[in-house]
N, C-alpha and C positions, 0 to 999 in steps of 0.2 A: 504494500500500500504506500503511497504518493507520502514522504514527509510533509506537505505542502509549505515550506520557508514562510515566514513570517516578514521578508525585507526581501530587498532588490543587493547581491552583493556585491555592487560597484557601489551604487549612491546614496543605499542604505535609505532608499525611500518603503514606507509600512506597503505590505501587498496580503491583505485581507485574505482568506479561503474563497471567498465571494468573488476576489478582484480581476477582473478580464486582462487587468495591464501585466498578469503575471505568464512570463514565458521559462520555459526548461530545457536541459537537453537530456540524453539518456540517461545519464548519471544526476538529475534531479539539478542542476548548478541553478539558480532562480535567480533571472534580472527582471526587469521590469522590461515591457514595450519599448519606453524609451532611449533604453541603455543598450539593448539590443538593436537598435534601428540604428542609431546616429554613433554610437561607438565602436559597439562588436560587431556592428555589418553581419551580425547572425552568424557568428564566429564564436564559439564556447573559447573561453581564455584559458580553460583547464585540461579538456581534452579536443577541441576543435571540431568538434559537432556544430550540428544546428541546432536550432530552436523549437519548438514546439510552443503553442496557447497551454499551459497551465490547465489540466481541466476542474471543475469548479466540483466540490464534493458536496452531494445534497445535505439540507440544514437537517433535513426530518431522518427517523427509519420508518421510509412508506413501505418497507417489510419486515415491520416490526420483528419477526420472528430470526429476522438475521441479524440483529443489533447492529445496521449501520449509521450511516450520516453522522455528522460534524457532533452529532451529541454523547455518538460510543466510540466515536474519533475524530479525536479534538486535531486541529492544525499543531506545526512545532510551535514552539515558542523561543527556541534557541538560535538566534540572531547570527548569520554567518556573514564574512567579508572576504573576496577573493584576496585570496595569499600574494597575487602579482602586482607588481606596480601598474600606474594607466604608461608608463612607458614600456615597459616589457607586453604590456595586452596589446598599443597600438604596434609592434614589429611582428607580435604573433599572428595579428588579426591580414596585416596586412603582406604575410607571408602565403595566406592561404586562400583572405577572401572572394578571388576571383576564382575559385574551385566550388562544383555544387556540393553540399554537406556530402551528398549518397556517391561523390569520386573523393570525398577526403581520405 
């Protein structure tokens, strides 16, 4: 199951369970929309993936008998920050950007 991050780990802006601005790559690395658009060109700074929308985990368990949704699992709460500097992310990013994620 999805840790769903609690922050964006470049700008450290909140990205709610709810929040649509929240993107991932396979290994879960969580930016926001924004930081992935205009920074990482949709470039993971960790393992060089791409991005995926974040999916949104329902608030309810509309199957009660499986104990899901946000209430029998709650989002993290443990706040991550990418280990790289923004100058080590922009030679990463721009070592690879022009590669589609699925030739990286």
């Amino acid at each position: 199951m999805l840790e769903l991050r609690p922050n964006c780990e470049l700008c450290d802006c909140d990205l709610p369970p709810q929040s649509p601005e929240a993107r991932i790559c396979s290994y879960e690395c969580t930016y926001c929309k924004n930081c992935v658009e205009t920074i990482l060109h949709n470039v993971c700074p960790t393992c060089g993936g791409g991005f995926a929308l974040r999916p949104i985990r329902p608030q309810n368990a509309w199957r009660a008998e499986l104990n899901l949704g946000l209430g029998n699992h709650p989002a993290g709460t443990n706040r991550k920050h990418s280990k790289f500097s923004l100058e080590d992310i922009k030679t990463h990013v721009e070592r690879i950007r022009d590669l589609k994620p699925e030739e990286r």
